[in-house]
C-alpha positions as CSV (number, residue, x, y, z in Angstrom):
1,X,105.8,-151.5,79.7
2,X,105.8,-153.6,76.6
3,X,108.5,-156.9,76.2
4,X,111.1,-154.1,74.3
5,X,110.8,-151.8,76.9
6,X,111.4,-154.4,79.9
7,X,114.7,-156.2,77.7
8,X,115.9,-151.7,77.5
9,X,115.0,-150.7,80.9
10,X,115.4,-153.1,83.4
11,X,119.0,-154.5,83.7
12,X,119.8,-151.1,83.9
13,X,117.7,-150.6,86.9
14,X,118.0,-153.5,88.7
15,X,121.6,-152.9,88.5
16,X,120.8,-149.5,89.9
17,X,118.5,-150.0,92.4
18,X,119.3,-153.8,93.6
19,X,122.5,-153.4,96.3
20,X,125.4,-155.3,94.7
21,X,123.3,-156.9,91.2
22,X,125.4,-156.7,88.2
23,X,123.0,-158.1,85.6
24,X,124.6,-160.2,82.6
25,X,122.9,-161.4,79.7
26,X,122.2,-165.2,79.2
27,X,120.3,-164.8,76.5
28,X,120.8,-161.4,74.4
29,X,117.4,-160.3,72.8
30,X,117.5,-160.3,69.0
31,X,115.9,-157.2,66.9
32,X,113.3,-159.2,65.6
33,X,112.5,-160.9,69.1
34,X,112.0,-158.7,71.9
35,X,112.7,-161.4,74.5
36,X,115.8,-162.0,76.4
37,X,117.2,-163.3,79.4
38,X,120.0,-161.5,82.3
39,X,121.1,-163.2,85.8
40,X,122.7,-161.8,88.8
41,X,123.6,-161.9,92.7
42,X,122.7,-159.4,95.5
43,X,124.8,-158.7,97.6
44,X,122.4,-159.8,100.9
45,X,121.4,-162.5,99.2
46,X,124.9,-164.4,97.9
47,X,123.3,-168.0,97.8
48,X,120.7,-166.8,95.3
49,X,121.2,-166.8,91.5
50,X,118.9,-164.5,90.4
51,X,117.6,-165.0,86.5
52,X,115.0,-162.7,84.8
53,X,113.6,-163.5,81.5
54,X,111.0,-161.4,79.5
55,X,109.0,-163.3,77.0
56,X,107.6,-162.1,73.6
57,X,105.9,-159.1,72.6
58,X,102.8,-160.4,72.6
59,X,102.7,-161.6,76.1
60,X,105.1,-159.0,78.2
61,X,105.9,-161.4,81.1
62,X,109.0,-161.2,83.3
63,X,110.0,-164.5,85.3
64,X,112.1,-163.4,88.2
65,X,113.4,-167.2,89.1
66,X,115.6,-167.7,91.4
67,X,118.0,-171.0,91.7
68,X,118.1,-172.6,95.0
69,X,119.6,-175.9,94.8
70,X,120.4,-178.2,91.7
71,X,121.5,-181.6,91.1
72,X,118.9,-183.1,94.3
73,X,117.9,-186.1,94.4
74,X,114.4,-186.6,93.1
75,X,112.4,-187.9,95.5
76,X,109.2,-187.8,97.6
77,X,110.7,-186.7,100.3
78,X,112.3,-183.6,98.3
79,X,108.7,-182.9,97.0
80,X,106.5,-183.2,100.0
81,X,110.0,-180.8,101.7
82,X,109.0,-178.1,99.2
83,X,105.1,-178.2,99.3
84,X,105.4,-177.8,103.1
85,X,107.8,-174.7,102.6
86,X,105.8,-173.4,99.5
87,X,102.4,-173.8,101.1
88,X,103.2,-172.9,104.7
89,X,106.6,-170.3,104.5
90,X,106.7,-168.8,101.7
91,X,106.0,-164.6,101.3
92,X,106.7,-164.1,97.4
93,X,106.8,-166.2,94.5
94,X,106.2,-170.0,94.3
95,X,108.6,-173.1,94.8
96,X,109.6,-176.0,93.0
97,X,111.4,-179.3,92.5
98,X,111.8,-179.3,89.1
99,X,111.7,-183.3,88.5
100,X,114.8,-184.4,85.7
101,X,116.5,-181.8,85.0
102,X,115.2,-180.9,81.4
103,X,117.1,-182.6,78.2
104,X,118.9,-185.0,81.0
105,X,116.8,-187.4,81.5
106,X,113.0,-188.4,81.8
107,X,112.7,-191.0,84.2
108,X,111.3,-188.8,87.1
109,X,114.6,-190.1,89.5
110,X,117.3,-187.6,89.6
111,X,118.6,-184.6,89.3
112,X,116.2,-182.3,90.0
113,X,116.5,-178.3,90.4
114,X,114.3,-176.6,93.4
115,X,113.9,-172.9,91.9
116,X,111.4,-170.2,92.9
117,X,109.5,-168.1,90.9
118,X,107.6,-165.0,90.2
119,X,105.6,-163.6,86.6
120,X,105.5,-159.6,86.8
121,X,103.5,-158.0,84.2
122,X,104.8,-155.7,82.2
123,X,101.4,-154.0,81.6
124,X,101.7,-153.4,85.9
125,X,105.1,-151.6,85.8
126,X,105.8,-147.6,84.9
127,X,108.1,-145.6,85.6
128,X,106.0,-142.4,85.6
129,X,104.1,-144.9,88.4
130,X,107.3,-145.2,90.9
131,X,104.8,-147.5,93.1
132,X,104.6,-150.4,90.5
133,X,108.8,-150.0,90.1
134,X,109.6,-149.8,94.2
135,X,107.2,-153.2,93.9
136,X,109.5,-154.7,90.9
137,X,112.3,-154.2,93.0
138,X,110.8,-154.9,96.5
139,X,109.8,-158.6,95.1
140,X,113.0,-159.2,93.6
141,X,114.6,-158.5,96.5
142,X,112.0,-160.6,99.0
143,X,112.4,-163.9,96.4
144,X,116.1,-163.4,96.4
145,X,116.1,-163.2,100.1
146,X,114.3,-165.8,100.7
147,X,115.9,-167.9,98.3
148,X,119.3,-167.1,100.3
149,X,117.6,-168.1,103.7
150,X,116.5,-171.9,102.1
151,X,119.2,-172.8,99.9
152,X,122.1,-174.0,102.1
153,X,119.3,-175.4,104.6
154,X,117.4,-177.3,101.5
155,X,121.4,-178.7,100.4
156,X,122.1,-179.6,103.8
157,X,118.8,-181.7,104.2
158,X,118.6,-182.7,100.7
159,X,121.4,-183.5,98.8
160,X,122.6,-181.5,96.0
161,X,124.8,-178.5,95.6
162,X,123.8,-174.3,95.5
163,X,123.7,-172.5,92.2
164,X,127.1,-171.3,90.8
165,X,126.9,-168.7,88.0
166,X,127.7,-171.0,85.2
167,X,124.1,-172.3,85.8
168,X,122.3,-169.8,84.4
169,X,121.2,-171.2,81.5
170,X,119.1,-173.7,83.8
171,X,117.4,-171.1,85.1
172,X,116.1,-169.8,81.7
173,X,114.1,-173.2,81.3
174,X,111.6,-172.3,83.9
């Protein structure tokens, strides 16, 4: 699928296919653009903001990130916390502390976002392939998942609050 058909097709389906996911744009894609942003929730995975974002036509990449906890205190501990789940735990995607919070600040000490993350290509997804979409949604659902499992632990240890739908727009940054 090309970056016009991913922005068409896939809110639609996730919505269909992903128990409980009511996808809302965050960032509407414009005629000329054929990139755009939509978030949601599943309803097995509550703690998880979900945010997918295609990019460009000429590229035709889909972030799946998912917002675990926000507003952490930067620090090694919080970093060395996530490169022992990222590297060791993990199944799907990649995790991060994502330093100042972009346009906040830029003195590497606070906030910081811990997100996870994975880039589908749209070249990899048909729908005249059902195999390539089952996957789309089976990752979407494993990152959410797992996302739902660390986020209240990660607050607990580390400071900082869950994702509330009004964050969305932090999401798109990654």
């Amino acid at each position: 699928m090309n970056s016009a058909d991913l922005i068409r097709e896939l809110p639609n389906f996730m919505g269909q296919y992903l128990d409980g996911a009511e996808p809302t744009w965050t960032v509407r894609p414009l005629e000329s653009i054929p990139a755009g942003a939509w978030r949601f929730r599943m309803s097995a995975a509550p703690s998880a903001l979900v945010s997918v974002k295609v990019l460009g036509e000429h590229t035709d990449e889909m972030r799946i990130t998912v917002g675990l906890s926000l507003d952490v205190p930067y620090s090694a501990n919080v970093v060395e916390h996530v490169n022992r789940l990222n590297n060791k735990e993990l199944i799907f995607g990649r995790m991060f502390a994502a330093g100042d919070i972009p346009l906040i600040g830029q003195t590497g000490q606070g906030p910081c976002a811990i997100v996870m993350q994975e880039i589908v290509f749209g070249q990899s997804l048909s729908f005249e392939f059902p195999p390539s979409m089952q996957n789309l949604l089976n990752v979407t659902a494993r990152l959410a998942a797992q996302a739902d499992r660390y986020a209240p632990e990660l607050v607990e240890q580390l400071g900082g609050r869950l994702f509330a739908d009004d964050d969305e727009m932090i999401l798109t940054l990654y």
